[in-house]
ROPA-869851 format. One record per residue (C-alpha): x, y, z; residue number from 0. Coordinates in steps of 0.5 Angstrom, whole numbers. Example, Ala and Ser with C-alpha at 12.3 -4.5 7.8 and 13.67 -1.06 7.14 Angstrom:
PATI	25	-9	16	0
PATI	27	-2	14	1
//
This chain:
PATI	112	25	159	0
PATI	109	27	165	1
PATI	108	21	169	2
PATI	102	22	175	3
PATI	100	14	177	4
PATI	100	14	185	5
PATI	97	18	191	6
PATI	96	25	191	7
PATI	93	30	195	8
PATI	90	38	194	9
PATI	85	44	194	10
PATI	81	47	190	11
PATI	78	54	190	12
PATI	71	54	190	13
PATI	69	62	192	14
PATI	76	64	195	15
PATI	74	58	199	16
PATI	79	52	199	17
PATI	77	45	199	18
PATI	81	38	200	19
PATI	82	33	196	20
PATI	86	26	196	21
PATI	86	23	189	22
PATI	89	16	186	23
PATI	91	17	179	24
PATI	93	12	174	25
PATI	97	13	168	26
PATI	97	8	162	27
PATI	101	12	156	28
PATI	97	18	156	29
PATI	91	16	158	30
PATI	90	18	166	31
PATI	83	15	170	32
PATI	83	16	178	33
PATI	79	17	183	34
PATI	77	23	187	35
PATI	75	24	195	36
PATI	73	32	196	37
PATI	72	34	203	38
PATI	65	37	201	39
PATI	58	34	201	40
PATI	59	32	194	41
PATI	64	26	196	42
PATI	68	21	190	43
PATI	69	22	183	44
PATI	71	18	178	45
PATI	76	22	173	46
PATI	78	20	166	47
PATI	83	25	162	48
PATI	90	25	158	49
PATI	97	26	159	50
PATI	101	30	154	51
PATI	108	32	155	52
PATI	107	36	162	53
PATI	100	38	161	54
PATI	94	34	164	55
PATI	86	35	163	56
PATI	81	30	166	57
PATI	73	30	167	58
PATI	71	29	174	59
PATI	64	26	174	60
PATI	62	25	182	61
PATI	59	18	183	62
PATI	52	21	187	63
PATI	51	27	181	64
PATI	54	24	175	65
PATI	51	29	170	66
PATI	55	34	174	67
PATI	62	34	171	68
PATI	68	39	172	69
PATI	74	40	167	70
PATI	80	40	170	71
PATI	87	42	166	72
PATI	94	44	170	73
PATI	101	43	168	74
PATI	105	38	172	75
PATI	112	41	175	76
PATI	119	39	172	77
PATI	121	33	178	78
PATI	114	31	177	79
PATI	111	32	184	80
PATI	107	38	184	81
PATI	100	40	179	82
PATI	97	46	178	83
PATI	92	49	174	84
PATI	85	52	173	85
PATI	78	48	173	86
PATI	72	51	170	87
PATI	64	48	170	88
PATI	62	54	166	89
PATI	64	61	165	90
PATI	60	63	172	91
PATI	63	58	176	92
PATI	70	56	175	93
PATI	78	57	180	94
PATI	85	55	182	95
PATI	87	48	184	96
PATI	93	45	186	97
PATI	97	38	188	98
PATI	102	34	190	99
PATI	105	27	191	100
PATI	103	24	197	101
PATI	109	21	202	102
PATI	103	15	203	103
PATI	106	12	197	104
PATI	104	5	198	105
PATI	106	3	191	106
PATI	114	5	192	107
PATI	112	0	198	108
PATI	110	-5	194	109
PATI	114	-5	189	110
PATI	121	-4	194	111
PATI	118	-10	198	112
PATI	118	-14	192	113
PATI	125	-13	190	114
PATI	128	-15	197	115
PATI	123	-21	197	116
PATI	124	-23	189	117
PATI	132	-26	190	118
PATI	127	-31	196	119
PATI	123	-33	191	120
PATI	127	-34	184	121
PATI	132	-38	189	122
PATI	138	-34	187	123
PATI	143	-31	193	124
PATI	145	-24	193	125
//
């Protein structure tokens, strides 16, 4: 299974137009939460779907329009660092999206910062 905790960055296409998003997703077992930031007037959105093998489907509900909900799916790539696949509100308005692993992971950072300071904190020598 795929796993998609960390920071993401990508686009959606909305009428041939791309717009940016930055995305934190937070993976327990198959159940995925996160939250979104569009480069759009409609701002953040919360998310809330399933990861199963390698596909990925949420619902993303934005915070100033909560009855306006998206359904996304997409299938993640083998080495885990890309998405891509289709969003869709109804049949008129629906498109192409994609994402890829942010290279500001502060999660490895945190955790490579734990392990260099965890032999300090339990007293053994390395």
């Amino acid at each position: 299974m795929a796993e998609l905790t960390g920071p993401w960055l990508g686009s959606y296409w909305d009428r041939e137009a791309p717009i940016r998003f930055e995305a934190t997703f937070v993976q327990a077992q198959n159940s995925l939460i996160g939250r979104i930031m569009d480069d759009s007037p409609l701002g953040e959105a919360q998310i809330q779907g399933q990861v199963t093998g390698r596909q990925v489907t949420f619902t993303k509900k934005y915070f100033n329009n909560p009855t306006y909900t998206i359904q996304y799916q997409g299938t993640v790539s083998e080495d885990g660092d890309h998405i891509h696949g289709q969003w869709r509100i109804d049949n008129r308005h629906n498109g192409a999206w994609e994402a890829h692993r942010s290279d500001n992971d502060l999660s490895k950072e945190l955790n490579a910062l734990l392990a260099k300071s965890l032999p300090e904190l339990t007293g053994s020598k390395t």
